[in-house]
Every structure is written in structure tokens, then in C-alpha cells.
C-alpha positions in Angstrom: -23.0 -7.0 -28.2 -20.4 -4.0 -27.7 -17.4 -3.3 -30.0 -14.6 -1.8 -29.6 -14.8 1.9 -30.8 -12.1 2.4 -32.0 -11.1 1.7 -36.2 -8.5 -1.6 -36.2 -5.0 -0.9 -36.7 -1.8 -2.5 -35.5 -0.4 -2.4 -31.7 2.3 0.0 -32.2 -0.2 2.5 -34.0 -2.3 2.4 -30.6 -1.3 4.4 -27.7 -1.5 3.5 -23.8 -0.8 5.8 -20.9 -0.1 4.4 -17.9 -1.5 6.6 -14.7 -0.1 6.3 -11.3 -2.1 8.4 -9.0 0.0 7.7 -5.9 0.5 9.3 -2.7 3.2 11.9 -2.9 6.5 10.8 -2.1 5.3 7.1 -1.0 8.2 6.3 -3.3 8.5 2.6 -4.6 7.7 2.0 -7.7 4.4 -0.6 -8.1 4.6 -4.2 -8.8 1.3 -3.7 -10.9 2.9 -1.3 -13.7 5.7 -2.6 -13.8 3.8 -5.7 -14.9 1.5 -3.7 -17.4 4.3 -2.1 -18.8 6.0 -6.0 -19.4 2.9 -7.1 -20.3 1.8 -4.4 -23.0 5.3 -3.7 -24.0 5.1 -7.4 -25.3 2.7 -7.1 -27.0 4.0 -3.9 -29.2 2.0 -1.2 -27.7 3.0 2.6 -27.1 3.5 3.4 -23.8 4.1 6.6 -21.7 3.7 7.6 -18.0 2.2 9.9 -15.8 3.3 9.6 -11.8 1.9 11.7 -9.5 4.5 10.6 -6.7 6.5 13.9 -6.3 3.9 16.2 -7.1 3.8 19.2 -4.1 0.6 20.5 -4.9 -1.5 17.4 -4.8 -2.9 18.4 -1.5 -4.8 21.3 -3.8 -6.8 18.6 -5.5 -7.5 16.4 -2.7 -7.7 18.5 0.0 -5.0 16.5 1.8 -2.2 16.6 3.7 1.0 15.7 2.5 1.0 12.1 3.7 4.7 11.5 4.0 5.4 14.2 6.1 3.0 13.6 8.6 4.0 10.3 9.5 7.3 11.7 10.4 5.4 14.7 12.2 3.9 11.4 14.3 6.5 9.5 14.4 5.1 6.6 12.5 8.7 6.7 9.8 12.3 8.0 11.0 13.1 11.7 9.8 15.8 11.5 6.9 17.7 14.3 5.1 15.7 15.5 2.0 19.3 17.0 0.8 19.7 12.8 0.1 16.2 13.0 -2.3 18.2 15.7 -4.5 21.6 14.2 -4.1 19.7 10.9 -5.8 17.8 13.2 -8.4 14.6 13.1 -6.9 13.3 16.6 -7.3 9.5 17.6 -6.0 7.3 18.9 -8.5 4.7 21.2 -8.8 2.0 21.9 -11.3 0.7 18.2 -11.5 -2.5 19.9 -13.8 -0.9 21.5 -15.8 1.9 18.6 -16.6 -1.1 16.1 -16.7 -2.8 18.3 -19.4 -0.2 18.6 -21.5 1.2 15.2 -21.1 -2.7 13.9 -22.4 -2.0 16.9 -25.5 1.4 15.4 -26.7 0.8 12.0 -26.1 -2.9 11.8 -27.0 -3.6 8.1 -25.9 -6.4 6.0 -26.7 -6.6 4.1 -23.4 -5.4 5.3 -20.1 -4.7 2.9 -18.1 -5.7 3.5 -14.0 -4.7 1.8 -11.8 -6.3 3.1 -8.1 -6.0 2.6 -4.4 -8.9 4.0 -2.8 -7.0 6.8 -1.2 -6.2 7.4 -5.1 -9.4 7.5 -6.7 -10.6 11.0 -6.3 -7.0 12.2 -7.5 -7.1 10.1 -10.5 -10.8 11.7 -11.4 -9.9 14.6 -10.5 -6.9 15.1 -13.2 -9.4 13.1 -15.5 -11.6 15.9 -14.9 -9.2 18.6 -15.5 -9.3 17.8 -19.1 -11.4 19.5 -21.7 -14.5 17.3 -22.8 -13.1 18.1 -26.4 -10.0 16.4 -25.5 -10.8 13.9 -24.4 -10.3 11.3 -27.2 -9.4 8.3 -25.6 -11.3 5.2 -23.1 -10.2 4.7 -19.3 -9.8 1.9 -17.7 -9.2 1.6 -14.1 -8.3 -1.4 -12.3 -6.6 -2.6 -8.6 -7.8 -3.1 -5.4 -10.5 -0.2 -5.4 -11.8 -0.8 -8.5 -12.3 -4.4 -7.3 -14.5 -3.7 -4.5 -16.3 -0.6 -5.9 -16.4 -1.7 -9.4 -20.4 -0.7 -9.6 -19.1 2.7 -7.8 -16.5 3.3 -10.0 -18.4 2.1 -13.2 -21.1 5.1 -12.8 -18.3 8.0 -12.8 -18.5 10.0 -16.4 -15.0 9.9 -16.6 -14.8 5.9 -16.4 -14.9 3.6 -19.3 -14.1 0.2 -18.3 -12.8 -1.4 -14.6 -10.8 -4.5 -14.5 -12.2 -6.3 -11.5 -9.4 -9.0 -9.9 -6.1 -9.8 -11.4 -5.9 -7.8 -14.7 -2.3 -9.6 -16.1 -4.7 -11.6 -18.7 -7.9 -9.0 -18.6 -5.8 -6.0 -19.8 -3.9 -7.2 -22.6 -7.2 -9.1 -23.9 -9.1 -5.9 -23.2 -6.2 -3.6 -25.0 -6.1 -6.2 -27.6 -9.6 -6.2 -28.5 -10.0 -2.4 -28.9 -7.1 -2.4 -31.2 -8.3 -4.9 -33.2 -12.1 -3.7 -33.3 -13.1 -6.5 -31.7 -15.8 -7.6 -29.4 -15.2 -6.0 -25.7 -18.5 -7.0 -23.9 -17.6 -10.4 -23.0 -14.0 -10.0 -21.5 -13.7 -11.8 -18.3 -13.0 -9.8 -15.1 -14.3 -6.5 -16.8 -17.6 -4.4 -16.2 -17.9 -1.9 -19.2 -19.7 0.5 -19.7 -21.0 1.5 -23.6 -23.8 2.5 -25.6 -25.9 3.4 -22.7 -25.6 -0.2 -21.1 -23.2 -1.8 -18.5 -22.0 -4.7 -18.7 -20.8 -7.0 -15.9 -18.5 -10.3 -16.2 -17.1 -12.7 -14.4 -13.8 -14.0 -13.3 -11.3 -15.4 -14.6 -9.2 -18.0 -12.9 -6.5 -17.0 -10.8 -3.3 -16.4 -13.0 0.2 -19.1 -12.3 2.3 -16.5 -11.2 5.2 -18.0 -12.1 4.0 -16.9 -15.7 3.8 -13.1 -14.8 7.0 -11.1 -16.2 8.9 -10.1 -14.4 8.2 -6.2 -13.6 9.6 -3.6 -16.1 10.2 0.3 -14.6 11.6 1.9 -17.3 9.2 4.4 -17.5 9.9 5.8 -14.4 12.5 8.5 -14.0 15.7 7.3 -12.8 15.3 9.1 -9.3 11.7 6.9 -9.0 14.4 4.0 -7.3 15.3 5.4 -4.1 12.9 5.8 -1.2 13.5 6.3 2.9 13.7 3.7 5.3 14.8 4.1 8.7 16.0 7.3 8.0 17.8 6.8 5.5 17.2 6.8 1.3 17.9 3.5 -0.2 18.2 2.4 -3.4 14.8 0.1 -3.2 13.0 -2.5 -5.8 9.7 -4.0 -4.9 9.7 -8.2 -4.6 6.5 -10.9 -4.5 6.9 -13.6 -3.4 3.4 -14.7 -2.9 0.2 -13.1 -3.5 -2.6 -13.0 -1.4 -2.7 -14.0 2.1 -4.2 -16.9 4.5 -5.6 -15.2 7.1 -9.2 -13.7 7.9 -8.2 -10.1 9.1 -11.7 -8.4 9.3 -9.9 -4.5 8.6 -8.0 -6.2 5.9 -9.5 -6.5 2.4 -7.1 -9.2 0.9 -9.1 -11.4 2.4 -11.9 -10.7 0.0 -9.7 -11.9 -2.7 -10.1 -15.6 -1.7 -13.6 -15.3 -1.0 -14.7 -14.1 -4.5 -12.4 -16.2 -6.5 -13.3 -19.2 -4.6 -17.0 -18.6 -5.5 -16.9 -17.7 -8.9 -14.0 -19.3 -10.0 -12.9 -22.6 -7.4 -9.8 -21.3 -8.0 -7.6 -20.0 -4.5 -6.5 -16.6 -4.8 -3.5 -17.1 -2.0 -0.3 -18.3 -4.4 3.6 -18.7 -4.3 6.0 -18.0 -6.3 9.0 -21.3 -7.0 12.3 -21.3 -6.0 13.2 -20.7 -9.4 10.7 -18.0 -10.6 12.3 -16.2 -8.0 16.1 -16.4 -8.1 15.6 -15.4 -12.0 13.8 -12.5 -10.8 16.2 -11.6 -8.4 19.1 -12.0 -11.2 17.5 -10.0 -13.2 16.5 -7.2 -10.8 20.2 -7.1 -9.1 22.1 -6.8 -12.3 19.3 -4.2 -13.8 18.6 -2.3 -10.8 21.5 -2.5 -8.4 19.2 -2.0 -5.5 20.9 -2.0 -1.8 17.1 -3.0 -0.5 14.5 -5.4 -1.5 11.0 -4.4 -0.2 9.3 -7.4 -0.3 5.5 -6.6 -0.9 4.0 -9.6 0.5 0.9 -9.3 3.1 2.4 -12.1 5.4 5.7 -13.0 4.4 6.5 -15.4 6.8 3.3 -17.1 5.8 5.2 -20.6 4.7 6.5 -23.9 6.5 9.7 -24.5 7.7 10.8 -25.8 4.5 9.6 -23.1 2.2 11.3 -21.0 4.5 14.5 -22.7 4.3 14.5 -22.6 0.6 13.7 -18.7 0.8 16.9 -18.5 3.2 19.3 -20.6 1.1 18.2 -18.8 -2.5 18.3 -15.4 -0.6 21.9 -16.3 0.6 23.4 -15.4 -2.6 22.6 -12.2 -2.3 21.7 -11.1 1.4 21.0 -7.6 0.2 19.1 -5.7 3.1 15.7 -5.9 2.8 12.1 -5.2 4.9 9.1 -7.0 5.1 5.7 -7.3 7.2 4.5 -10.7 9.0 2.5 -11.9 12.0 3.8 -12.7 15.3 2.6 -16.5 15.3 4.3 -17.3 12.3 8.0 -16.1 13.9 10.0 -18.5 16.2 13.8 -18.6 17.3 14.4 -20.6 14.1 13.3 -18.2 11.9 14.2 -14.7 13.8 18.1 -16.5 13.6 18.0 -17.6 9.6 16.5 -13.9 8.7 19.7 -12.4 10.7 21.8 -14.7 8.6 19.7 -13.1 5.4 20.5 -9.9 6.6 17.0 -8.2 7.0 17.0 -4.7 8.0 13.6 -4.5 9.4 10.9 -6.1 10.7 6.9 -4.9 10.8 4.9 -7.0 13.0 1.3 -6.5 13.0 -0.5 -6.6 16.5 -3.5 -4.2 15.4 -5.1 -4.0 18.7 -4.0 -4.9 22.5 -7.1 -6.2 23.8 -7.3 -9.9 23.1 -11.1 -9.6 23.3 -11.6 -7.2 21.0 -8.9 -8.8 18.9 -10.5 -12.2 18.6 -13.8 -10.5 17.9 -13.9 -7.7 15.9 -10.6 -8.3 14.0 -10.6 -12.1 13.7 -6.6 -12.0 15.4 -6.9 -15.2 17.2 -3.7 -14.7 18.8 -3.0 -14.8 22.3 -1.2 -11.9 24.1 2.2 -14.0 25.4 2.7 -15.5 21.8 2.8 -11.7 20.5 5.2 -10.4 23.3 7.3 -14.1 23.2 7.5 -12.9 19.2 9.1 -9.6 19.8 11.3 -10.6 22.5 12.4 -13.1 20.2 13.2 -10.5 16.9 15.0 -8.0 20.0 17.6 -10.4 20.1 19.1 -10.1 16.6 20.4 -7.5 14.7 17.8 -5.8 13.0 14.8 -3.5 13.9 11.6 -5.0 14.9 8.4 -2.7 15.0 4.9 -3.3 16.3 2.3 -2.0 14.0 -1.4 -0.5 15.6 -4.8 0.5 14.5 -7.1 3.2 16.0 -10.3 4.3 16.3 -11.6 1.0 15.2 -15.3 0.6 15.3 -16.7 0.9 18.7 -13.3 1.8 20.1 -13.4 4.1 23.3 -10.0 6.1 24.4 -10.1 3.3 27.2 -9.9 0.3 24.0 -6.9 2.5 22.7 -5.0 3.0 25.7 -5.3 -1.1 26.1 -3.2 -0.9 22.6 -0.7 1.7 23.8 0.2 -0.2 27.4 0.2 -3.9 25.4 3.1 -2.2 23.3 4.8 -0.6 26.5 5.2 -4.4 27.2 7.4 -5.2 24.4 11.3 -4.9 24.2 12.5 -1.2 24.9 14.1 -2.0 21.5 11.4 -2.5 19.5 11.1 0.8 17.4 8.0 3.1 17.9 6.2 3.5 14.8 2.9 5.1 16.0 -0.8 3.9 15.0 -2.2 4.0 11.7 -5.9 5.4 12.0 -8.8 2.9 11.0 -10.0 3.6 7.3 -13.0 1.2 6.0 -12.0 0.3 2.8 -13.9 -1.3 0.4 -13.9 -5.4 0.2 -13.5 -5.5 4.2 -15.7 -6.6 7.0 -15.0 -4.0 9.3 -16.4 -1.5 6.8 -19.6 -3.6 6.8 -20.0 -3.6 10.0 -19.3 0.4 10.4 -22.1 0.9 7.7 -24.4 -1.2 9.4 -23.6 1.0 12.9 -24.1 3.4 10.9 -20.8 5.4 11.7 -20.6 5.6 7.9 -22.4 5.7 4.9 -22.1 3.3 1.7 -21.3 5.9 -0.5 -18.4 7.4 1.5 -14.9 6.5 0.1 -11.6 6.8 2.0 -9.9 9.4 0.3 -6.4 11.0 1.2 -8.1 13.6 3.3 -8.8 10.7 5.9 -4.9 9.9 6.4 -5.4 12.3 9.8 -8.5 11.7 11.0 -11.1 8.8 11.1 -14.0 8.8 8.8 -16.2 7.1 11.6 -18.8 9.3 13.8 -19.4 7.3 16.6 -20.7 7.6 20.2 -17.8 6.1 21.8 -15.3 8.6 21.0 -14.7 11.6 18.6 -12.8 12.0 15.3 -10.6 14.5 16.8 -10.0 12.7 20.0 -8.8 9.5 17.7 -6.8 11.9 15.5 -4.8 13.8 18.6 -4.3 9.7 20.0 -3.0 9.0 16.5 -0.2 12.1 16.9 0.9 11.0 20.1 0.7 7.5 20.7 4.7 6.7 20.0 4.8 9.1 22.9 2.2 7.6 25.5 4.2 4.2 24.6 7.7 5.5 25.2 8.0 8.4 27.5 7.8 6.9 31.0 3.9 7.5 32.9 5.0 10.2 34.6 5.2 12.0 31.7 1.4 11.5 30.3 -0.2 14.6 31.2 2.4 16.7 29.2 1.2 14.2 26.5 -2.3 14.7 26.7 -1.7 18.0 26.3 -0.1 17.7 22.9 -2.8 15.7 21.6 -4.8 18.8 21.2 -4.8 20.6 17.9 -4.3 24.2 18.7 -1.0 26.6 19.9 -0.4 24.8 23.3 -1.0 21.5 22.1 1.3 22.1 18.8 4.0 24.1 21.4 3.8 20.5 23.5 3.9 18.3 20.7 7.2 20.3 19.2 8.8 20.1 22.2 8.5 16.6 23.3 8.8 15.2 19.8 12.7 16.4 19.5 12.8 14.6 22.9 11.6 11.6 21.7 14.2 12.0 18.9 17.0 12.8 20.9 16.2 9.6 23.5 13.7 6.8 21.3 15.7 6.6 17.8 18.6 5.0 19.1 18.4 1.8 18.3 17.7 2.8 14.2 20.9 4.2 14.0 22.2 0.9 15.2 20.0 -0.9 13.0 21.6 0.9 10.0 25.3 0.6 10.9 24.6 -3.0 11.1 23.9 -2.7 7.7 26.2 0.0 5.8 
């Protein structure tokens, strides 16, 4: 049996600091701690926060590249004014060490709270590690989608206390509840912990009714943490669920996962929806709080619902028919639906294709979908008035430049409309197939994790093709898709990494600026 090590005392003696190791200026403030910060704040707890979001010097710790820029630099996100940041009162910080040391000296918590992305994890340990060993007075516990997956990863680190595997809305406060108190922490469902020289590994819980889950509280952001770009432009943005998990099988995709293991150890299905009602008193309560003028709803399908769901969505949403963005699946759009999200005013439209070979679609990825629904999906959305973009994966395992370039003519078949948003490059994360698969081909090893260092170039070494030659595809594949063929060998050119490739790339990207942004700026007065 493990106790808590810490003497009993009341909540509002006990002190929680809530760590957001994001990617810098990937600015929308998290459904998760919002939630904790409900959650604990219920419960009587002190709280504080440490965000990492507009911290310039992050690349020093992870040896990465400043994320946000360089999907503008690829065209992946429209170029917006950073005079609109400071006009909002988001400033960029440095000295994210220093800060996080002193904000660990005048707080001095006895749990921080982590919760990780992969792409996170090595930033979180490495501020972690940053403080003095005789400092460090307090338990972690890290939790999300990482922590899920790598739990028995995560659970060896030094710096690591306890991880929250799954849902943590019941887990955390039990867990924070219990080391206030004293109590018992050993047995907590959803937890592996870590004490006395033993590790202890527990179940799951059932899935949690997330009509129940408060509804999220920011307050501990700064006031400048509401405003991030879209389409070129900085909105004043709040994050919306309206379900959680997702019903497909994606094999690159570790949501997934999430119905697999809580159908096995709990029966319980992970994929969930919020009511009608749940969400229009969410909504109240976010419009008059927040005053957002876009809703980014954070939803892995959202057009994952029948007719009738959809419906409901579209008469609740009526009374408000603020702009808003969210990402689907080409089968689940028809006339019907591309029409009632014009009359809900959506502002933009992510439609995940992945891959234009149907073969390797079907196989590798578990995308059933056939090529004419996909195309018959986008010509649909290019009718109405909002921005429709394709979304694209490369360097894929077992990919060749011949696969890719099968992905780049698929999208030169869509809509001239439809915006270019470039390819994302493939990362195996933990909890999916694909990364399975890679390991087993052994174009990675288990003990690799995708850190932000891999945002520009694949972790994969394979036969087939090179990390740099999926890395110069990546930078230039809103080109290959736009720029008529004519124009490819002045693109190839630009997908190398050195002062005539750069020169290239310069040159023709304020081309494609000038000729391929068009329709966003239409998009946008649609919606002033």
C-alpha cells in the first residue's frame, strides 16, 4: 500500500500548478485545463499557471523550430500581421527558464499538474529538469494523450511521479484529493504511480457522461491567451466539444486507440456526444464570458452525426451563428449539409484526404473512401461561402516520391477554390498503428518519441525515400499543387535546402501569395 506523502491539511492549504508545455504561439487555449482548472477550482484548491505558448526561446530547449512560422514559410496557414498579436496584447516572451524557475520559487506547489502532447514531452522535462534537486518539493503528474500511450515510458523518467492514463476529469481530483488528505494513492483508477521503489499500474475507469464535465474555466490565462490567427487574420477564438472521440479506424490516428482500450477494460465506448442542452448552456456561458467572434470546435470528425443530430446542431447554433472552423471527412458531407453550415455561417472547412492513392489509402491508412466521393465532397463545399481545404500526409511508411506525387495531382483535381494548405509530414505517435507498423519495418525504434524537432522532417529512415527528400516535398507541395506543370522544375528546385533552393523558394512563394490567396480574402469579407 502507498500513501500519500504529503501531511493532511485542507484543499486551500495545498497548492496545484497547472503546466502547459505547448507549441509556441499555437494559441488556443486547451479544453483539458480549462476543465482542471473547473474541476480543482471546485474543489477549493490553489491554482496558478505556467504557459509556454509565447515563449521565443523554446527552440533552445528543444532544438526546434519555431512551429508556427514555418507553416506559413510552407504555406500550410495564411501569413497575418503580427502588429495584430500586440494590438490584442499578445506579446512574445523570452526567458521561459528562468520565468519557470521562479514561478516554481514563489508559488512552490505540491503537485504540478502536466498535461503533454508528445511533441510536448521533452519541453515539459526539460523545464522539470531545469530545477534544482533541492527544490524540488513537490509530485508531478502528467497526463493526456502521450501519457496514455507511453504511460510505462513516461512512468521511468526521474522527474515523473504519477501519469493519469485516459480521461483524468474523475482521476485527478480523486488523485489531488487523496494526497491532500494523506490518503491512500495506490489504488486510484486510471493512474500508474510510482513510490517507494515500486510502480504501480491500474486500470480504467469508465468513460465519464460528458454532459457532467464543467464547462472549461481560462481564467488563468492572460487576457491576450484569446486571440489566435486564422486565415490570416487574429480572431478572438474559444475552443468547443461537441463530442469526444471519433468512429473511425484511421491507422495514423491515435484516437482510435481510445475505443479499443476502454472497450476492453472497461465495456464502456469511448466515442460520446454532448445534448442539445449541455451545449447551448455552454455556449451561453462562453458568449457572454468570452465574447469570442470564433468558435473552434475541437472535435476529430465533426460532421460525425445523422441528419437529425445535425439538424439540432444547426437550429441551436442559429442563435448565435458566430464564425467558426472545424475538421470532418468527405463522406460524411452532402448538399444538405454543405447548405445548413452556410446558413450557420462557418468560416472554414478542413477536409481530411491523407493520401491520393486509393490503394494505399484503403490499406495502410484504413480510408475506405473512394476517389469521386472525395472530389464530389469538395466540389460540393466550393459552392458556398466559406473556405474548404484538403488536408495531406507525407512520407508515410513505405511512401516513394512517386506515392506523394499521387497525393499532390489528386488535390490538383479539386476546385481551384479550395485553399492550399500544404502536407503535414508523418509523425508515429504513440497509440497508432502506423507507428507499429514503422517499428516493425524497422524505420524506427520503440524508444524514439516524436518531439518538436520532427515538425520539418520525418523521423522514418527508410529505403523508399529520404528524410530530406520528404522534408523539401513537405515545403513545396502547396506549390506542385497550384502553380500550373509547366512550372515544376523551378519547384523542384526549391525543394532543396541550400542558397539556390531557398533563393527559389523566396521567389515563388510571394508568387503563390500574390496569385493562390485569393479566395481567403473572400472568405473573410464574407464574414467581417
Amino acid at each position: 500500500m502507498l500513501k500519500s506523502p504529503f501531511t493532511p491539511r485542507k484543499p486551500k492549504d495545498f497548492k496545484v500548478l497547472i503546466f502547459y508545455p505547448n507549441l509556441h504561439m499555437s494559441a488556443l487555449m486547451p479544453q483539458s485545463v480549462g476543465i482542471f482548472t473547473a474541476l480543482l477550482r471546485r474543489e477549493g484548491y490553489q491554482l496558478d499557471l505556467f504557459d509556454c505558448t509565447y515563449y521565443q526561446d523554446i527552440d533552445s530547449l528543444t532544438l526546434g523550430k519555431n512551429t508556427n512560422d514555418e507553416k506559413v514559410e510552407n504555406r500550410n496557414v495564411h501569413k497575418y500581421d503580427n502588429s495584430e498579436w500586440h494590438e490584442k496584447g499578445v506579446k512574445p516572451k523570452n526567458g521561459i527558464v528562468k520565468d519557470f524557475q521562479k514561478k516554481i520559487a514563489t508559488f512552490q506547489p505540491d503537485l504540478i499538474l502536466v498535461s503533454v502532447l508528445e511533441s510536448t514531452y521533452y519541453l515539459a522535462i526539460d523545464l522539470l529538469k531545469s530545477i534544482p534537486e533541492n527544490q524540488r518539493n513537490y509530485k508531478t503528474l502528467f497526463g493526456g494523450v502521450f501519457a496514455t500511450y507511453a504511460a510505462d515510458k513516461v512512468i521511468k523518467n526521474e522527474l515523473v511521479d504519477y501519469v493519469c492514463r485516459g480521461e483524468g476529469e474523475g482521476a485527478v481530483v480523486e488523485m489531488a484529493n487523496a494526497l491532500c488528505s494523506g490518503g491512500r494513492i495506490d489504488q486510484i483508477k486510471n493512474f500508474t504511480i510510482k513510490g517507494e521503489g515500486n510502480i504501480y499500474r491500474n486500470g480504467m475507469r469508465a468513460p465519464v457522461d460528458i454532459d457532467t464535465v464543467p464547462i472549461p474555466d481560462w481564467d488563468l490565462f492572460e487576457k491576450g491567451s484569446l486571440y489566435r490567427p486564422m486565415q490570416g487574420k487574429i480572431w478572438r477564438a474559444v475552443g468547443f466539444e461537441t463530442q469526444r472521440g471519433c468512429p473511425y479506424t484511421c491507422t495514423f490516428c491515435n484516437s482510435p486507440s481510445n475505443n479499443v482500450e476502454y472497450k476492453a477494460e472497461t465495456g464502456g465506448r469511448f466515442h460520446r456526444k454532448k445534448s442539445i442542452e449541455r451545449m447551448r448552456k455552454e455556449l451561453d456561458f462562453l458568449v457572454k464570458k468570452y465574447d469570442p467572434n470564433l468558435i473552434y470546435f475541437v472535435v476529430d470528425t465533426f460532421l460525425a452525426m445523422s441528419n437529425r443530430e445535425f439538424d439540432e446542431l444547426k437550429e441551436l447554433y442559429s442563435d448565435y451563428k458566430i464564425p467558426f472552423w472545424m475538421n470532418t471527412r468527405a463522406e460524411t458531407i452532402t448538399e444538405y449539409r454543405a447548405a445548413g453550415l452556410e446558413e450557420m455561417n462557418m468560416l472554414r472547412m478542413n477536409i481530411g484526404i491523407e493520401h491520393g492513392n486509393y490503394d494505399y489509402r484503403r490499406n495502410y491508412l484504413k480510408r475506405n473512401v473512394k476517389d469521386e466521393v472525395q472530389i464530389k465532397a469538395f466540389e460540393i463545399a466550393a459552392e458556398h461561402k466559406y473556405a474548404s481545404c484538403a488536408n495531406s500526409i507525407i512520407g508515410m511508411p513505405d511512401e516513394t516520391r512517386d506515392l506523394i506525387f499521387d497525393t499532390i495531382n489528386f488535390v490538383r483535381k479539386l476546385p481551384k477554390t479550395i485553399d492550399a494548405t500544404g502536407a503535414f509530414i508523418f509523425a508515429p505517435y504513440h497509440g497508432t498503428p502506423l507507428r507499429t507498423y514503422a517499428i516493425e519495418k524497422g524505420y524506427i525504434k520503440d524508444e524514439e518519441i516524436c518531439s518538436l524537432s520532427n515538425t520539418s522532417a520525418s523521423m522514418l529512415r527508410m529505403p523508399t525515400i529520404s528524410k530530406e527528400e520528404i522534408s523539401g516535398l513537405a515545403k513545396v507541395f502547396s506549390l506542385y499543387v497550384k502553380f500550373p506543370k509547366e512550372r515544376w522544375p523551378e519547384i523542384k528546385i526549391a525543394e532543396k535546402d541550400d542558397d539556390e533552393g531557398n533563393k527559389m523558394m523566396a521567389k515563388l512563394g510571394e508568387e503563390f501569395d500574390k496569385t493562390y490567396r485569393q479566395f481567403a480574402a473572400t472568405a473573410l469579407d464574407l464574414h467581417d
